[in-house]
N, C-alpha and C positions, 0 to 999 in steps of 0.2 A: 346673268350673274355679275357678271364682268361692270357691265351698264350703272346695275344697281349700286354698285362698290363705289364707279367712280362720282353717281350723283351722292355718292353718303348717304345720312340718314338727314339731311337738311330738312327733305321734302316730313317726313315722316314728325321730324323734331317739330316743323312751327305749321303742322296740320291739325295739330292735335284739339285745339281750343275750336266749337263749331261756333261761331259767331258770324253770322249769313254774310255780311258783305266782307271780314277781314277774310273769311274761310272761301269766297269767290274768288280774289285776289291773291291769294295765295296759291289756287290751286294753277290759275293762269301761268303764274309767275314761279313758281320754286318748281316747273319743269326745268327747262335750261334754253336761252335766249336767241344764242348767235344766228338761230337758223332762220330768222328773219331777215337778214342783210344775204343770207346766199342763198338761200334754199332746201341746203344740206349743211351747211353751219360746223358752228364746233360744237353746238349746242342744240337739242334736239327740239326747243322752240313751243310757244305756246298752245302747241296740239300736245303736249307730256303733262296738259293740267288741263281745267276745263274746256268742256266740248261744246263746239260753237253749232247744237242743235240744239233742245228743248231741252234736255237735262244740264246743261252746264248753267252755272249761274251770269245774269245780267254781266256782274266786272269780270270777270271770266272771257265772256265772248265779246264786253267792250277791248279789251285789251288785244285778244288778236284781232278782229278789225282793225284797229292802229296799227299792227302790227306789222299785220301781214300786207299793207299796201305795197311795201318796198320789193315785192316778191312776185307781183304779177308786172308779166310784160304789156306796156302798152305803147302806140305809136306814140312821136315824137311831135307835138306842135309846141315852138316855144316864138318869141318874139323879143325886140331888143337887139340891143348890141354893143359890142364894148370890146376893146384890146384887138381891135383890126377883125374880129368876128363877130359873127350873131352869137347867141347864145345855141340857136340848131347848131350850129360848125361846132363850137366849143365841145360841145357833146358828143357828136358825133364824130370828130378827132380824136379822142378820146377814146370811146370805144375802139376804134379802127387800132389807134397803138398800142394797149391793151391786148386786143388780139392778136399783133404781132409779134410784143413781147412775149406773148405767150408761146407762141409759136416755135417763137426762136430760144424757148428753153431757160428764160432770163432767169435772174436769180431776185430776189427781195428781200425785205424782211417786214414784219409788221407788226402793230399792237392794237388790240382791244380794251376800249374799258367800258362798260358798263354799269349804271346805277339805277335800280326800280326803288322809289320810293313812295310807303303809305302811309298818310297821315289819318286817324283816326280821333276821335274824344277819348279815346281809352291811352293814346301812343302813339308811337309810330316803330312804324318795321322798313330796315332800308336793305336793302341786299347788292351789292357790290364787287365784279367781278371783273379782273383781266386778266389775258391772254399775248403772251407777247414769244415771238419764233421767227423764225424765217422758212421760204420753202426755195426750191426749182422746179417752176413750172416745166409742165401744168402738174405735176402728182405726187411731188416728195414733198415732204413738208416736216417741221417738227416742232416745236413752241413747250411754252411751261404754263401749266395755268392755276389762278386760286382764286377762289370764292371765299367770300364772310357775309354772316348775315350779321346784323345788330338792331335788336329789338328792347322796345321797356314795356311792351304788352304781354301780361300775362306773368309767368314765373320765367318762361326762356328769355336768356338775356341775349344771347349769340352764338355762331355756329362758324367755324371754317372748313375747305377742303383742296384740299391741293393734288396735283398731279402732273407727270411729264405723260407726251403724248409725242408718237412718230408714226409714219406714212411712207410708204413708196410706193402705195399703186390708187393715191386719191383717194385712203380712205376705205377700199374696201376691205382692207385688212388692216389690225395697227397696232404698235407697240404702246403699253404704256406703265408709268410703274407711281408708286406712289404710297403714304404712311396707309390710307385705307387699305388699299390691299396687301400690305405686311399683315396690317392687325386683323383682318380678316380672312385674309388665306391665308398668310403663314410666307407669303412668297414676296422674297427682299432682289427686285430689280425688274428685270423688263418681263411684263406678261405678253404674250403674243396673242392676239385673239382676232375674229370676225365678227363684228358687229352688225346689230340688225340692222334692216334696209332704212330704217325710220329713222335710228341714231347714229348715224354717221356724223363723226366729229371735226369732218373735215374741213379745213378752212376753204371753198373756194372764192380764191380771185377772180375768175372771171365772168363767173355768174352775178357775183356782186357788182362789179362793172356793168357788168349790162343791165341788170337793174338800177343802177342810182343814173345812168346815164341814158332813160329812155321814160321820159313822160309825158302825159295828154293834159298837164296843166302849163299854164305861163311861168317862164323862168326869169327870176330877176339877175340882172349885171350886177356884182357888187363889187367891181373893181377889181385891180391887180395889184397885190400883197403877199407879203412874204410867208410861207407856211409852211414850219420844219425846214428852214435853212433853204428853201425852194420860193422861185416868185412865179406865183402862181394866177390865176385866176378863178375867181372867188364867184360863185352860183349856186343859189336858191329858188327851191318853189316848196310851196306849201299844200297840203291836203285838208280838207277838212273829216268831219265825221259824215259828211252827207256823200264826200267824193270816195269814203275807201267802201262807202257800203253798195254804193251803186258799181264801182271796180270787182267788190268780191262780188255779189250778184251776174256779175257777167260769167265769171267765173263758174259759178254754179248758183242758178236760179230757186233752189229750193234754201240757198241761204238766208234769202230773207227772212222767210218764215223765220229761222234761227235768233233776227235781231229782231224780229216785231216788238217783244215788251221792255226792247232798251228805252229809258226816259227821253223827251227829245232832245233834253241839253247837251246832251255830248255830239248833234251832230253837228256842232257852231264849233265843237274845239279843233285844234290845229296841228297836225304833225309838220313841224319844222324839216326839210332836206336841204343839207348845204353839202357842196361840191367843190374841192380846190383841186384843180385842175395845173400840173405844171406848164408854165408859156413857152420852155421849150422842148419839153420831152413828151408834151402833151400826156404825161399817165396821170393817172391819180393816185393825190398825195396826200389828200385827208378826206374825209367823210364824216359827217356829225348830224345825228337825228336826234330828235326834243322834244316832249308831248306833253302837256299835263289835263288832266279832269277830276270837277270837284263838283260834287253832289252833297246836300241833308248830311254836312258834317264828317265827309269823308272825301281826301285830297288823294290825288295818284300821278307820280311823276316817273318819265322815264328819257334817259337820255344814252344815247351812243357814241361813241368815237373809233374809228378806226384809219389807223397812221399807216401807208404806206414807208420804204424807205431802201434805199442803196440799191437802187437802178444802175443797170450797167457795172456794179461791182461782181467779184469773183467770189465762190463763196467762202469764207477761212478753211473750214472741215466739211469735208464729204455729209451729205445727207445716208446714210446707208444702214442695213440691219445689224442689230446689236450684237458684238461680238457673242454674247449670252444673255437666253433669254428662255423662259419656260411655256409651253405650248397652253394655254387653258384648255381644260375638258370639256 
């Protein structure tokens, strides 16, 4: 109940028109995103829309393909080098202090934004979201987040939804409050609830770490450059459509079947990964993923950002439970 309140009626609002490939794209996309960069996300990620076996549609299961690269572990071959490292070291330093800050309790803060956009002959539909909080690792956490769609297809022209969200045991349990659930329960501040195992809205850092800092493609050096007040070192590599599907196939071998009657042109397209790496604190301080695919009059773009920020700072206010709050049934 709780889940449903806080995705709104978005999903429900721009479902409504069946037009086979806007209505593929949509079902992919107006689940909820984040859970592609960690695994368990803030956002329950494109398993909340079509299903990447036989029943889901073609852009439906293109788009978690893209997606879901960022999400399976693989060894690490990279080559290069630059800033007194390979780009292996770079990465693997990284990791390493990542897990120590974690360890050691550190505090942060960070922001998401995200943009899925579809271009159609009819329109276009953009959906646009961020998420911006701080936690202390590894399990407190709390951020504010809003979504808007804006659409000229059809009669809906746009949608927004907002919500605050809190944490102190990583998400297995968690406060959140918000205008939807005023106007639909009646209840003005913090709900307290457990979320299903699937929707966890948790941000995690260190799974995303270790995913954007472990891959079996070549890494390019792009230098040392300033990013968010940080000088950093700056890495990329790229996937294609042929590398995330032989990736998920490993994964589970009866996926293929799933992508046989994708067209072949999306396997030439290219998920962008870039990595800003601080030179001396070695964590990471930016992450930016980039994709687009365009078929028979139909364009699909998506991009990520996610900021690190205030390593080694203390945190202003306690992360902790809401002086008042009402239990969900």
């Amino acid at each position: 109940m709780i889940e449903n309140i806080l995705k709104a009626d978005m999903r429900q609002r721009y479902l409504s028109s069946r037009q086979n490939r806007e209505e593929g794209y949509r079902e992919a996309e107006y689940g909820d995103s984040m859970e592609v960069m960690t695994g368990s996300g803030l956002h329950h990620g494109a398993a909340g829309g079509a299903s990447a076996g036989k029943g889901g549609s073609p852009y439906g299961r293109l788009l978690q393909a893209v997606l879901a690269a960022v999400i399976i572990p693989l060894a690490l071959w990279l080559t290069g080098c630059g800033g007194g490292r390979t780009p292996v070291e770079w990465l693997r330093e990284c990791n390493r202090a990542a897990h120590e800050y974690t360890l050691n309790g550190g505090y942060l803060r960070f922001r998401q934004e995200a943009e899925n956009v579809l271009r159609t002959e009819r329109g276009t539909l953009t959906r646009s979201l961020r998420a911006e909080g701080e936690m202390i690792l590894p399990d407190r956490e709390r951020y504010e987040y809003r979504e808007e769609v804006r659409s000229d297809i059809g009669e809906e022209k746009g949608g927004s939804n907002s919500f605050s969200y809190l944490t102190l045991d990583g998400g297995k349990t968690a406060y959140v409050k918000g205008e939807k659930l005023l106007e639909q329960l009646g209840v003005e501040g913090w709900v307290h609830y457990t979320p299903p195992e699937d929707r966890n809205r948790f941000f995690d850092y260190l799974k995303l770490v270790d995913r954007v800092t472990t891959a079996d493609r070549e890494v390019e050096w792009l230098g040392l450059e300033e990013a968010e007040g940080v000088r950093c070192a700056h890495l990329a590599f790229d996937l294609s459509g042929r590398d995330l599907l032989e990736l998920r196939s490993q994964e589970d071998t009866s996926l293929l079947e799933g992508y046989q009657d994708l067209g072949p042109e999306w396997l030439d397209e290219i998920l962008r990964v870039e990595v800003w790496i601080g030179e001396e604190s070695l964590l990471p301080v930016r992450v930016r993923l980039g994709t687009q695919y365009n078929e028979q009059g139909m364009g699909m773009t998506y991009t990520l950002l996610v900021v690190f920020q205030g390593y080694g700072e203390q945190p202003p206010f306690p992360i902790e439970k809401p002086a008042v709050c009402v239990e969900a049934k």
